[in-house]
C-alpha positions as CSV (number, residue, x, y, z in Angstrom):
1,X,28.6,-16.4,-25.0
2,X,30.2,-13.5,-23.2
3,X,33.8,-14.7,-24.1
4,X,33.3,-15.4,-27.9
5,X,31.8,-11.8,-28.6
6,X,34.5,-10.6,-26.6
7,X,37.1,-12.5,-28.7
8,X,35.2,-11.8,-32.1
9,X,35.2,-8.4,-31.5
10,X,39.3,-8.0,-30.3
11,X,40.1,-10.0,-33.6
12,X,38.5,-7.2,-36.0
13,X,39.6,-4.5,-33.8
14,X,43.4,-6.1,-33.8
15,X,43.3,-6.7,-38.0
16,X,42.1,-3.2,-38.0
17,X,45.1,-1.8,-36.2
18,X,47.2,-4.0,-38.0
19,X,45.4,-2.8,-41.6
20,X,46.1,0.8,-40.4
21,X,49.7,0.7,-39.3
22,X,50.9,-1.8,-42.2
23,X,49.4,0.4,-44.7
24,X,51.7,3.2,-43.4
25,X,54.7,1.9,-41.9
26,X,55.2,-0.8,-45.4
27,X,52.5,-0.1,-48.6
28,X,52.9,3.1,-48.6
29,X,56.3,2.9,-49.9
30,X,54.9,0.7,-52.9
31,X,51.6,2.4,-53.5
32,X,49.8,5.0,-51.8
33,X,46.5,4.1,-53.1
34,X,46.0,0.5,-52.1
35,X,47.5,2.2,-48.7
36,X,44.7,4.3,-48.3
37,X,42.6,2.0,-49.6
38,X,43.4,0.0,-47.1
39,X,42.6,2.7,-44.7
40,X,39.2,3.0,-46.0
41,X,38.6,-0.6,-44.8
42,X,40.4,-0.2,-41.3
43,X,37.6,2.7,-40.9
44,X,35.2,0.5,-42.0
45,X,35.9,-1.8,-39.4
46,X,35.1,-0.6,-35.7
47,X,31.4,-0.3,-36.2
48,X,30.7,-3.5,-37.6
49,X,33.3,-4.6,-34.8
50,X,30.9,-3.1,-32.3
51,X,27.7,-4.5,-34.3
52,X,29.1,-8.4,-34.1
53,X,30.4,-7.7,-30.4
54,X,26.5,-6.4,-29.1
55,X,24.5,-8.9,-31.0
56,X,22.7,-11.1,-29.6
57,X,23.0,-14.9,-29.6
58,X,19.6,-17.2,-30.1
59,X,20.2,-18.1,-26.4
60,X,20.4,-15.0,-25.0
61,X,18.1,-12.5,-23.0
62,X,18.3,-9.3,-23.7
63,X,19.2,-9.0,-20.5
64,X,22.0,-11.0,-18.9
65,X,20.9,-11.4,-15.3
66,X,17.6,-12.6,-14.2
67,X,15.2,-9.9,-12.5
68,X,15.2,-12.3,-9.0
69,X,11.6,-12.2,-9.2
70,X,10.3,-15.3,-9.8
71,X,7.0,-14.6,-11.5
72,X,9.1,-12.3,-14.2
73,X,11.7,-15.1,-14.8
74,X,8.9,-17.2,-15.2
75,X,7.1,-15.2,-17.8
76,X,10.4,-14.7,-19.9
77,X,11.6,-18.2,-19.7
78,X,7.8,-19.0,-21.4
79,X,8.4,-16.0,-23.8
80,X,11.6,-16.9,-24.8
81,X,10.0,-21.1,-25.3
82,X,12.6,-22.4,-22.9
83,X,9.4,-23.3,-20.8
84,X,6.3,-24.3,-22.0
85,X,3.0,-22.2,-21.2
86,X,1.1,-24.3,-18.1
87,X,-2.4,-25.7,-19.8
């Protein structure tokens, strides 16, 4: 789960470089608009980069590691309806 956020969130981060510098090192020279335009969606990017890379998965706690105490696992594993409540 780790690894894909990771890897979702280089991807945008990597078209947003590559928005920012081809806008300015090649579109300018055709249209300056569309080049900032293009800008204006670079900018865009990052937060929404940082929104995919922090959200979390149906699987996940919001906590990666369990607490080591037995009785709190316990309660969030029945929480979270990995575990069903004793009857």
């Amino acid at each position: 789960m780790y690894t894909r956020r990771r890897r979702r969130y280089f991807v945008l981060m990597g078209g947003c470089i590559a928005l920012f510098v081809s806008a300015w090192a090649f579109v300018r020279l055709w249209s300056v608009p569309v080049a900032i335009g293009m800008c204006v969606v670079a900018m865009v990017i990052p937060p929404v980069a940082a929104m995919i890379a922090n959200a979390r998965g149906p699987d996940d706690r919001w906590w990666d590691d369990p607490s080591g105490d037995p009785k709190s696992d316990e309660w969030w594993d029945e929480l979270d309806g990995k575990k069903k409540p004793p009857k």
